[in-house]
C-alpha positions in Angstrom: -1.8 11.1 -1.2 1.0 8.6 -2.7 2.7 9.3 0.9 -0.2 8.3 3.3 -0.7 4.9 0.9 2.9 4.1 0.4 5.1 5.1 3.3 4.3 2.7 6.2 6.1 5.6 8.3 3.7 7.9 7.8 0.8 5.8 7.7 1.2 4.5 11.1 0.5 7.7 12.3 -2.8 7.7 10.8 -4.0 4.0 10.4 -6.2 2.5 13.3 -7.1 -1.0 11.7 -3.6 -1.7 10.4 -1.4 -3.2 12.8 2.0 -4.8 12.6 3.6 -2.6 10.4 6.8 -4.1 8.8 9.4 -2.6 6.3 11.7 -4.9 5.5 14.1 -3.3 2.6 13.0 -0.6 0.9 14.4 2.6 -1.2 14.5 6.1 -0.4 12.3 7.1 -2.8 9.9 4.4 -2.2 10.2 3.0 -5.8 10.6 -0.3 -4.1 9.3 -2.0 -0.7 9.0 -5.1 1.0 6.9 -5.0 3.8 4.3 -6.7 5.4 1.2 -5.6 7.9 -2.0 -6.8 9.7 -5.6 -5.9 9.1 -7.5 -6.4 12.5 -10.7 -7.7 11.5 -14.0 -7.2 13.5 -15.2 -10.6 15.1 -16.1 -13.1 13.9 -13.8 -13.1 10.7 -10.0 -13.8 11.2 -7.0 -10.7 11.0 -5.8 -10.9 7.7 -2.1 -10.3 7.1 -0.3 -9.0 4.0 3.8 -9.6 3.1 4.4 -8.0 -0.3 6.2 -5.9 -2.4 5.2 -2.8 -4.0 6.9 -0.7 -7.1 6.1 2.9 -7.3 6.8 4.7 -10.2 6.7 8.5 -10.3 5.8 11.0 -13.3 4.4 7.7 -15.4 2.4 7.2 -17.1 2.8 10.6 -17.9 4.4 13.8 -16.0 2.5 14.6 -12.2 1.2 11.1 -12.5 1.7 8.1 -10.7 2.0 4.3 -10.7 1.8 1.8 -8.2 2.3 -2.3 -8.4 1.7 -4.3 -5.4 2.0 -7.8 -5.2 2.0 -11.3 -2.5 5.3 -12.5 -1.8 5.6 -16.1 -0.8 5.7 -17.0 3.2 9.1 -17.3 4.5 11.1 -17.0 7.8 11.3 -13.3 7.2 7.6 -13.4 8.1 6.0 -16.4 9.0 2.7 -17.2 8.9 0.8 -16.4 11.9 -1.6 -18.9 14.1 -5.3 -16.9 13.8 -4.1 -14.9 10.6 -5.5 -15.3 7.4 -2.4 -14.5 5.0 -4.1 -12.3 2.3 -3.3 -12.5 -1.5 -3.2 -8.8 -3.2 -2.2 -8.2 -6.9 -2.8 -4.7 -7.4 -2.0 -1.7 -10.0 -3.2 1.8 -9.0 -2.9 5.1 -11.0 -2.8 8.5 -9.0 -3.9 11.1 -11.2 -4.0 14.6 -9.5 -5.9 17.1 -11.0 -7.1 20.8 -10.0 -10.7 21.6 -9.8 -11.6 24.6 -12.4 -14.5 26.2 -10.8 -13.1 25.8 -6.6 -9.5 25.5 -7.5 -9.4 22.7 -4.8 -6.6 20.1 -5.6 -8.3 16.2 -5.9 -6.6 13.2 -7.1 -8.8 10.4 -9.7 -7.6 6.8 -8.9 -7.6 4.0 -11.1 -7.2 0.9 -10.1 -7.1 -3.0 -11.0 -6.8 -5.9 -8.9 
């Protein structure tokens, strides 16, 4: 789950609405990213576009748990604002909390999140 929200790699296998997928500098271990990407909206709203940096934090808040920051980075020439694109603001914490079902045994994952 952290994988198909955090890695733009593998996400752009996956992700028809997201377009413009950009990683800028980021660490093997995805604890840190700068990237940037576009939502295509349906007409007659405008694309929104996103240029942030996210912190991910594995085993926190507690062991098999983990944290994620995400946050707007200011426009600069690294990626301009775009004529038609709404540049988007996103301030976001999420906590992945995986967990195994006692009656199916299925694996599921409880998010909390704050924006």
């Amino acid at each position: 789950l952290i994988d198909l929200g955090c890695n733009f790699d593998l996400r752009k296998e996956w992700e028809d609405v997201l377009t413009d997928l950009r990683v800028f500098d980021k660490k093997p271990d995805w604890s840190y990213a700068r990237i940037a990407y576009t939502f295509n909206s349906p007409w007659p709203a405008s694309d929104r576009d996103f240029y942030l940096q996210q912190f991910l934090k594995c085993d926190f808040p507690r062991k098999g748990m983990t944290a994620m920051v995400a946050n707007t980075l200011p426009s600069n020439e690294e990626y301009p604002l775009k004529k038609g694109t709404v540049r988007a603001k996103l301030s976001i914490q999420i906590i992945y909390d995986p967990d195994i079902d006692k009656e199916t045994g299925l694996e599921y994952c409880r998010m909390t999140m704050a924006t």
